[in-house]
N, C-alpha and C positions, 0 to 999 in steps of 0.2 A: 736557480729555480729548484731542480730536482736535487740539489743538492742539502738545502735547508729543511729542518723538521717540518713547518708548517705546509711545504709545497713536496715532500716525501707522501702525504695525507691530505691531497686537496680536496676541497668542499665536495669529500663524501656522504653520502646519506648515510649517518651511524645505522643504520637495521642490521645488523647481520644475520650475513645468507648463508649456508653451510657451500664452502666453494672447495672443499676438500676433493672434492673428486676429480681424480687425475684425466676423466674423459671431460671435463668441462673449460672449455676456452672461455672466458669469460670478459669482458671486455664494458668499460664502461665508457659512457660518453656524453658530453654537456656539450650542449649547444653554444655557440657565439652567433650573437643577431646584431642586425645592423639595427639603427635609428628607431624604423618602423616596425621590429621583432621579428624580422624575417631573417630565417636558419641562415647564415655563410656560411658556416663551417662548423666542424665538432674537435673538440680535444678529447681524443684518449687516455682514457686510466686502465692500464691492467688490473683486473681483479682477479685473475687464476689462480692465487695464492693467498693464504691469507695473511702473510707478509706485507707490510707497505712500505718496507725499505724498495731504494731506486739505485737499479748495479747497470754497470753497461749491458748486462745480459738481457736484466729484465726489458727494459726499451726495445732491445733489440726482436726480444721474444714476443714484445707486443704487437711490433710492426709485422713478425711471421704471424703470429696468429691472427689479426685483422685480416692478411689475407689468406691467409691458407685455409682456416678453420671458418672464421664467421662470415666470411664474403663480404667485401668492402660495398656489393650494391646494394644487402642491407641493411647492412652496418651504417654507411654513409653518403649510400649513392650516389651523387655527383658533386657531391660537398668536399669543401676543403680541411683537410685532417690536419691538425694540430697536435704534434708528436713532442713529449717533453726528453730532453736526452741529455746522456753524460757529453766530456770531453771525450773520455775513453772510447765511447760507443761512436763518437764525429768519425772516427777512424778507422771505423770498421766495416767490413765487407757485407755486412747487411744490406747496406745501403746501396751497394750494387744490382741488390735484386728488384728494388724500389721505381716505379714510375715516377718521376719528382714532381711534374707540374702539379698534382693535387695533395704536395705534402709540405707541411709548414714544420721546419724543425727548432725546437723552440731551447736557446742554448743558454745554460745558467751562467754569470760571473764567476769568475774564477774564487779561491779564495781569499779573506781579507787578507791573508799574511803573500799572497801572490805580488811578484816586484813588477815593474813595468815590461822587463824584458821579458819574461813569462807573460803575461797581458800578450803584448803585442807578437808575440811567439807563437799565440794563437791563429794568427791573421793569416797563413798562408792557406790552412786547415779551411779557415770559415770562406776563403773566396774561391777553394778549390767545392764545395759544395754549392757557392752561388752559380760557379761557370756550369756545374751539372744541371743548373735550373730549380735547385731546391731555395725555398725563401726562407729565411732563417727571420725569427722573433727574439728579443732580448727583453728583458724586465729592466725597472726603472734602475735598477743598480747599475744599468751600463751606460746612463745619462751621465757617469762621473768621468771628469776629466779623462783619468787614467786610460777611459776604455774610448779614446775619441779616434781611435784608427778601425774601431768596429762600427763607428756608425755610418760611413756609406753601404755597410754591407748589410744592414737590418731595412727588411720588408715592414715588421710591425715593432711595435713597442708596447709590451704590456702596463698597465698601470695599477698596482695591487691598491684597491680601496682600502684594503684595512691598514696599509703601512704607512699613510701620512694625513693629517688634519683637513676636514674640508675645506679650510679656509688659505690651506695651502694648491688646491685642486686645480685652482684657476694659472698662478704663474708656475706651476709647475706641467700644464696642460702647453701655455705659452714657450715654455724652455723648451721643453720635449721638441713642440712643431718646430720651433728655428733651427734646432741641434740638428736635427737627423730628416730626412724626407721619406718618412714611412708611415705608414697607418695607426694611428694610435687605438690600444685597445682597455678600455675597463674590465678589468675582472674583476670576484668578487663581490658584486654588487647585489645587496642585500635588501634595499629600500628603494621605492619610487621616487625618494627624495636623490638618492644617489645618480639614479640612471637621468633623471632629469637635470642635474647639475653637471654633470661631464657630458648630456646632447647638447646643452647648453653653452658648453664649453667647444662644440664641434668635435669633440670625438664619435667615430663612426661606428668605430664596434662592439660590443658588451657579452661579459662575461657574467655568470652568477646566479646563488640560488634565489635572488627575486625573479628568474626566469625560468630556470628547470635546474632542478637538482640535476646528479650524472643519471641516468638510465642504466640498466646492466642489457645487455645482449649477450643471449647463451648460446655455447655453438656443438653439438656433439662430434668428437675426431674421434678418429683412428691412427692408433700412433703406430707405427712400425716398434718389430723389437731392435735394439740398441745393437745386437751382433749385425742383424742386418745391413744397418746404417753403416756401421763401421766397413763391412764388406763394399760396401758405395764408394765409400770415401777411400776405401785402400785403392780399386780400380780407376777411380777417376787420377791419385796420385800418379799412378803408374802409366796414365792417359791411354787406358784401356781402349779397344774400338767402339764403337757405338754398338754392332753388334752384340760387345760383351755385356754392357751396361743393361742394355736391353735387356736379357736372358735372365740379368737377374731382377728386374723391375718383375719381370714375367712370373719371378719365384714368390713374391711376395705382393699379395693386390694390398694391402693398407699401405704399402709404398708404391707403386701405381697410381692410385687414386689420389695422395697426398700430393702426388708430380703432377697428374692431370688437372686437379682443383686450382692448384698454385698457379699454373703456366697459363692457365685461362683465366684470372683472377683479374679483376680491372686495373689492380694495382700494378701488374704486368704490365700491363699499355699496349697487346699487342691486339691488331685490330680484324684478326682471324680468329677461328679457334683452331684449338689443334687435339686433335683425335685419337692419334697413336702414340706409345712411347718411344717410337724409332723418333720422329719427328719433335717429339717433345724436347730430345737429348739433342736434337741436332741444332734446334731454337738455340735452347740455354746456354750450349754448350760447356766446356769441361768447367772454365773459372769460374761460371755462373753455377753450374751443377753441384760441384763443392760450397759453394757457399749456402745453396739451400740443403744441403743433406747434414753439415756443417750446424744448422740454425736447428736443424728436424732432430739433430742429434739433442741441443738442448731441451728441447721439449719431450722426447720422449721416453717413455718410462722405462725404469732398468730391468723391470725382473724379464727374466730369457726369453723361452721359445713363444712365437706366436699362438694364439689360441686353436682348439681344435676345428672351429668355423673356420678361421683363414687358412689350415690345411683342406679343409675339405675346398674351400673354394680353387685353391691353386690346381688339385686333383682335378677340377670340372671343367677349368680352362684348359687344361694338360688333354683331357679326354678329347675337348670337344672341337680341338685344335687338330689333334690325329683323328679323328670322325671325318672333321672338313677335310684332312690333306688328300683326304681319296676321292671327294666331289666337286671341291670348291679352288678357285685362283689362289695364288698365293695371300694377295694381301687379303683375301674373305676369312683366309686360315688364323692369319690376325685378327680381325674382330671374332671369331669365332673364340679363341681361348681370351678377349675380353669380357664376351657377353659371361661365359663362365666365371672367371674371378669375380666380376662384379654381381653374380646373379644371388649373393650371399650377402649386398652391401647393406639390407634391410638388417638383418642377422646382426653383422656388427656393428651399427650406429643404433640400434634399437629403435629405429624412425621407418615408416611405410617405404615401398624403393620410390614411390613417386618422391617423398623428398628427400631421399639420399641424393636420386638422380639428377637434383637440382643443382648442386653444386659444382659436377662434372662434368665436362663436354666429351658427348660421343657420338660417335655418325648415325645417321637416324635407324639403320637396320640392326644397331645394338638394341639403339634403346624399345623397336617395334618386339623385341625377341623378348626382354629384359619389360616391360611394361604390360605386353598385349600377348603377347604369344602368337605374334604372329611373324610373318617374310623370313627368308633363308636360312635364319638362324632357329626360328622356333622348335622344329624338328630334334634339331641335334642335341639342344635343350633338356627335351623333354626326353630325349633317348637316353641322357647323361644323367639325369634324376634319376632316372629306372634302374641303370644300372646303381646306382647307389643305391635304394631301397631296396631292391632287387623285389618291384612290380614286372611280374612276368609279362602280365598282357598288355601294358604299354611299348614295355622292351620287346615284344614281338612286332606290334605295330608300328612302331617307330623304325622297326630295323627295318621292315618290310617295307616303309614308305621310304626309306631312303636308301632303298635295294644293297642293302650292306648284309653279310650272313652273321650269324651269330659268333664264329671265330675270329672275323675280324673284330667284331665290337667289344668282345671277353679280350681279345689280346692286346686290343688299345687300351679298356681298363686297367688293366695289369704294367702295361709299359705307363701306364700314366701315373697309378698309386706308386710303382718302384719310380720314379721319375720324382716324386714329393718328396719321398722316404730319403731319397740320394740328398736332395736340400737340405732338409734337419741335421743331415749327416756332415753334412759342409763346416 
C-alpha cells in the first residue's frame, strides 16, 4: 500500500495549500461509509509536509500529531481511524502510545522480489499487533497464495477499483469472502455505477471520491525546543525520579502542555483526566515517556532557544508559585505556577485562551483564574502581570489584598527571573 507510487499520493484533492509552516499539523481525512453512506471510519493522510513520500517516521508522526496536535474528538470522534504504515514502523514504539480498539492499521505486501520465508517471517510481527487489539487491513495483493498465513490475521481487505476490470469485481468479490473472514472494503470508488456494483456484490464498506474527497484539518502546536527534548530523553534514560522530570516539564510550558494534550487525548484511552505533570509522568510512566518525547523530538523544530513568550511565561509560573508558597497548600502552589505558564498559551498558539484551553485538561480553579479572573488564583495573576509591566497601582493592590509586603513580592520576582535565566543556562 504505502509503499507503491500511486498509494505514496492517494485520492488527494490536487489544490495546493501552502502547508509549509512548521506550526501547522495538518492532517487529512476521507471517510469510509457503509451501504447507506454513513461515516465508519476515516483514513488518514498526513499533509504537514509537502513531501508525499511515506517513511516509517512519517506514519508514525501522523499517528503523534492526530493526537497530540489536532485532537482525535475533532478530528475523528468516535470513528474508526485507518492508519496506512510501513513494516519498519509495525515495530515501533509508536504504537505503544496508541489506544488500539479505535485504530485499523492498514499493512502493505511485502515486495514482489520478497521470498516466502520473508512473507511468512512477517507473521509473528502482525499477530503480536492483533493480541494488542489492533485490527490490521491488507489490499488485494495479500489475496495471493503466498500471503495465506496472513489471512486469519486481516479484519478488512481493501479492494482497489482502479486495479482490476469490472467484470472481474464479482469472482473476485466471491474469492476474497471464501479466502479470508474479514470485511471487505472498496476504495477508490469513483462513480455511482462502481459503488452500486460492489453493494451489489455485498461489500459493506466504501472508500472514494464519489463520496468525499480527503478533507484537511489544521491544528496550531507548540513545539518545544529540540535541546529541551533531548534534556527529557537524557533523564528518562538515566530513569531519573519523577520529581526530576517534573522540574523540568516546569521549565518549559510548550512541553507541558504537549504532555498534558497528549495524555488526555482519547487516543490515550484513559477514562480520567489528568491535571498535573507529577501525575501525568507517573500515568506514562518512564517506557511510555520516552516514547513520546522520542516522537516530539521528530516533529519538532531545530533552531535553539524557546521564544521570548515562553520565557516570559516560565518567569509567571516561577513568580506565581513563590507568591502561593507563602498562602496557599502545597499542591495550590502547583496549579498556581500552571495558571502562570499557561496564562501566555493565547500568545503562543496565536488562537483566543478559550480555545487554546480546549485542548488541555486542567482543574477548574486554573482555568476560572486563566478564563475569568476569578477564585484563588486570580489575585496572584494579576499581582504577577504588575510586576511585569511594572503597573504600580495594581501591584499595590494586589499586594495589599493578599497581605504580602512589597519586599517579599520584588524578591520573588527576582528569585523567579534568576530561576528562568539559570534554565537558558542549562
Amino acid at each position: 500500500m504505502s509503499t507503491t507510487p500511486e498509494h505514496a499520493a492517494p485520492e488527494v484533492d490536487p489544490t495546493q495549500e501552502n502547508v509549509e509552516d512548521s506550526n501547522l499539523a495538518i492532517i487529512a481525512r476521507q471517510p469510509i461509509v457503509d451501504q447507506h453512506r454513513a461515516v465508519y471510519g476515516y483514513e488518514l493522510f498526513d499533509r504537514s509536509t509537502a513531501s508525499a513520500s511515506h517513511t516509517a517516521a512519517s506514519d508514525a508522526a501522523l499517528l503523534f500529531n492526530a493526537l497530540s496536535y489536532a485532537g482525535t474528538e475533532a478530528l475523528v470522534g468516535k470513528k474508526t481511524v485507518f492508519i496506512n504504515c510501513t513494516h519498519d514502523s509495525l515495530a515501533g514504539g509508536h504504537l505503544e502510545l496508541i489506544h488500539p480498539e479505535k485504530v485499523v492499521l492498514e499493512v502493505p505486501p511485502l515486495a514482489d522480489s520478497a521470498t516466502q520465508e520473508e512473507i511468512d517471517g512477517r507473521v509473528p510481527v502482525l499477530e503480536s499487533l492483533r493480541t494488542r487489539g489492533f485490527r490490521l487491513a491488507f489490499n488485494q495483493h495479500a489475496l495471493r497464495r503466498a500471503y495465506a498465513n496472513w489471512m486469519p490475521l486481516a479484519s478488512y481487505i481493501k479492494l482497489d477499483m482502479q486495479a482490476f476490470k469490472p467484470e472481474l469485481a464479482a469472482p473476485l468479490v466471491k474469492f476474497a469472502g471464501n479466502y479470508a473472514k474479514a470485511t471487505l472494503v472498496a476504495e477508490k470508488v469513483e462513480t455511482p455505477e462502481q459503488f452500486k456494483m460492489m453493494s451489489d456484490l455485498g461489500v459493506k464498506l466504501f472508500q472514494g471520491f464519489w463520496f468525499a474527497k480527503p478533507s484537511l484539518v489544521k491544528a496550531t502546536t507548540i513545539r518545544p525546543s529540540q535541546a529541551t527534548i533531548i534534556q527529557l530523553i537524557n533523564l528518562v534514560r538515566k530513569q531519573a525520579s519523577t520529581a526530576e522530570i517534573e522540574d523540568l516539564l516546569k521549565k518549559d510550558p510548550t512541553l507541558s502542555f504537549n504532555l498534558l494534550r497528549f495524555i488526555n487525548s482519547s487516543g490515550f484511552g484513559l477514562s480520567c483526566e489528568i491535571t498535573s505533570f507529577r501525575h501525568a509522568v507517573m500515568i506514562l510512566g518512564l517506557k511510555k515517556l520516552f516514547r513520546w518525547a522520542a516522537l516530539l523530538m521528530t516533529t519538532s523544530r531545530a533552531d535553539g532557544s524557546p521564544p521570548a513568550v515562553g520565557q516570559t511565561a516560565v518567569v509567571r509560573g516561577r513568580l506565581m508559585e513563590l507568591l502561593a508558597t507563602e498562602l496557599l497548600p502545597p499542591e495550590d502552589c502547583d496549579n498556581a505556577f500552571v495558571v502562570g505558564v499557561f496564562s501566555l498559551l493565547d500568545t503562543m498558539l496565536n488562537v483566543p485562551i478559550e480555545k487554546a484551553l480546549e485542548s488541555v485538561a486542567l482543574p477548574q480553579p486554573v482555568t476560572d483564574a486563566l478564563l475569568h479572573n476569578t477564585g484563588v488564583f486570580a489575585p496572584f495573576l494579576e499581582l504577577t502581570k504588575a510586576c511585569e509591566s511594572g503597573d504600580e497601582v495594581v501591584f499595590a493592590r494586589m499586594a495589599e489584598a493578599l497581605h504580602l509586603s512589597n519586599r517579599q513580592v520584588n524578591w520573588a520576582h527576582l528569585q523567579a527571573l534568576t530561576w528562568a535565566e539559570s534554565l537558558n543556562a542549562d
